[in-house]
C-alpha positions as CSV (number, residue, x, y, z in Angstrom):
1,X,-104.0,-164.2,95.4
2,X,-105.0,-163.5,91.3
3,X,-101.7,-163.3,89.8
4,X,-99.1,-163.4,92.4
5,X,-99.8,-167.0,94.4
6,X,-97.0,-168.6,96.3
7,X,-96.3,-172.4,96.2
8,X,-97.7,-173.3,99.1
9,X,-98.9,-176.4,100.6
10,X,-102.0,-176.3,103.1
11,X,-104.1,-179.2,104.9
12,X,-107.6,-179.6,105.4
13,X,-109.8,-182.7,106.7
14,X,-112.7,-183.8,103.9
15,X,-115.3,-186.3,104.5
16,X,-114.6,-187.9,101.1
17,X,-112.8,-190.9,101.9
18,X,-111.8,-191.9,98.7
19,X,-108.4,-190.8,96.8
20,X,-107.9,-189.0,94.0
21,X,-106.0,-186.0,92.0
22,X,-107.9,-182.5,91.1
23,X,-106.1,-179.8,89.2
24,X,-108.3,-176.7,89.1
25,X,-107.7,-173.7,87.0
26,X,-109.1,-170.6,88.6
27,X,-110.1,-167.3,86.2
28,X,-112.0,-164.4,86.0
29,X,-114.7,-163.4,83.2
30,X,-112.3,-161.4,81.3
31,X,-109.2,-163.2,80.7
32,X,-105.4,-162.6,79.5
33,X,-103.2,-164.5,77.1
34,X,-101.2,-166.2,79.9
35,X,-105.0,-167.3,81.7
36,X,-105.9,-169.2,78.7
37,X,-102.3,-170.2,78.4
38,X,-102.0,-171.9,82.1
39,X,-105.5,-173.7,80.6
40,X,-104.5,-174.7,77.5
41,X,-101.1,-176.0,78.8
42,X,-102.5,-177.9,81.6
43,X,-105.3,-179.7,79.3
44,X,-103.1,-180.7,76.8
45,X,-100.6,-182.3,79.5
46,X,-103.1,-184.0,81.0
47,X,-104.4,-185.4,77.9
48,X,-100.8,-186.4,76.7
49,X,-99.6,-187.9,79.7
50,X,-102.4,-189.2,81.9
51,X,-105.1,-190.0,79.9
52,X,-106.0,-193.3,81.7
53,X,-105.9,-191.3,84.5
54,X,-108.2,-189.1,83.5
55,X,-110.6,-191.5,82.5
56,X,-110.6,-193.6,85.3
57,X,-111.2,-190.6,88.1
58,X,-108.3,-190.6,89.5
59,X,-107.3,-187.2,88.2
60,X,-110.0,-184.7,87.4
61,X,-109.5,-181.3,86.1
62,X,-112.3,-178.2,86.3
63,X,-112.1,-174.6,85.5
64,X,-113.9,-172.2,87.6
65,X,-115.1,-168.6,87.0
66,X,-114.5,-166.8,90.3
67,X,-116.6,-163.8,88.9
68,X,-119.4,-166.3,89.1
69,X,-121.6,-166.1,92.4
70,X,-121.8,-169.7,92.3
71,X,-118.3,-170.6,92.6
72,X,-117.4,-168.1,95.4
73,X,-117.8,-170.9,98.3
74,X,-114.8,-172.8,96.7
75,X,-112.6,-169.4,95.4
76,X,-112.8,-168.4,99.0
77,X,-111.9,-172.1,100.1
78,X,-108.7,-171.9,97.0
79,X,-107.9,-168.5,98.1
80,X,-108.2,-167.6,94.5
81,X,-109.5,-164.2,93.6
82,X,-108.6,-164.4,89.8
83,X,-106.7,-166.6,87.9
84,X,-104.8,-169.8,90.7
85,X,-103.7,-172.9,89.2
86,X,-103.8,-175.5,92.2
87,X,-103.4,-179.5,92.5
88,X,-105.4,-180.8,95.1
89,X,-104.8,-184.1,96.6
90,X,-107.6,-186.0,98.2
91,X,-105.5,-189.1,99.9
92,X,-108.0,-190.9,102.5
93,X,-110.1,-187.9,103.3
94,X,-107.1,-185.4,103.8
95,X,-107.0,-182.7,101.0
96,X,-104.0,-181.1,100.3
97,X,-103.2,-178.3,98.1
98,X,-100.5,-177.2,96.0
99,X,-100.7,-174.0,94.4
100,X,-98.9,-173.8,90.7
101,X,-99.9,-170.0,89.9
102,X,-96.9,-168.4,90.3
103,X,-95.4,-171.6,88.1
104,X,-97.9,-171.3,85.5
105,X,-97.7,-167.7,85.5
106,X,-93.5,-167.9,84.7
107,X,-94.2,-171.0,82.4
108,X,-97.2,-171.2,80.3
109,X,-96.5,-168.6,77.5
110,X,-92.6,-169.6,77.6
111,X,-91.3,-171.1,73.8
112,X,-90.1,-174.5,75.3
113,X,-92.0,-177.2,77.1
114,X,-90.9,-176.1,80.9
115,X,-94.4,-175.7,81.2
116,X,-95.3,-179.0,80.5
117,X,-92.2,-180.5,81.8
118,X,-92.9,-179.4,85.6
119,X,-96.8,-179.5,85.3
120,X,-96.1,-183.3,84.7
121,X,-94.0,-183.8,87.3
122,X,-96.2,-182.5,89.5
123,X,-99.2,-184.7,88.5
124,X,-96.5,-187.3,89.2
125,X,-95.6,-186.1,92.8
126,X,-99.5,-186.1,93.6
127,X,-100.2,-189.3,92.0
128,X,-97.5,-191.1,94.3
129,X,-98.8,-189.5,97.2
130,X,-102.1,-191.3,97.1
């Protein structure tokens, strides 16, 4: 699913009772423009708009190399074989996913803040559905 995801939304049962936002941006070693771009533009919202957020746990953001042997547990688990930009909402031990790659792949290098714009308001949508 590298650079060709479809939004998609997909349940799963956690143990983790407790409720909270991740964004995690997937990548490979070797990485384009439009990789770092997704990154940089996600980072930058989330510093901007939800900083308290941020600080307090409720949203947390990672980056993960799936070249890594490590990290091949949760890239198998994402789906993601190269770069996957996903929200995952934890919401009383239910995790649900929300994969932005195809968004952040049309968005991130784009001139004008679309990027940001619907990267926000998808933050938003999670957030209100804890």
């Amino acid at each position: 699913m590298a650079c060709n995801g479809n939004a998609q939304t997909d349940e799963q049962s956690s143990t983790d009772k407790s409720s909270f936002v991740q964004v995690i941006d997937f990548h490979t070693t070797h990485r384009c423009v439009t990789c770092k771009a997704i990154e940089n533009g996600a980072i930058d919202a989330l510093n901007k708009h939800f900083k308290s957020e941020l600080d307090a746990g409720t949203i947390t953001f990672q980056t993960i190399n799936v070249d890594e042997e490590s990290n091949y547990t949760i890239a198998e688990e994402f789906e993601a074989s190269g770069t996957a930009l996903f929200i995952n909402i934890v919401s009383n031990g239910v995790s649900t996913k929300v994969d932005l790659t195809q968004f952040g792949f049309m968005n991130a290098t784009s001139d004008d803040d679309s990027f940001e714009k619907g990267f926000v308001d998808e933050i938003n949508k999670a957030l209100n559905s804890l």
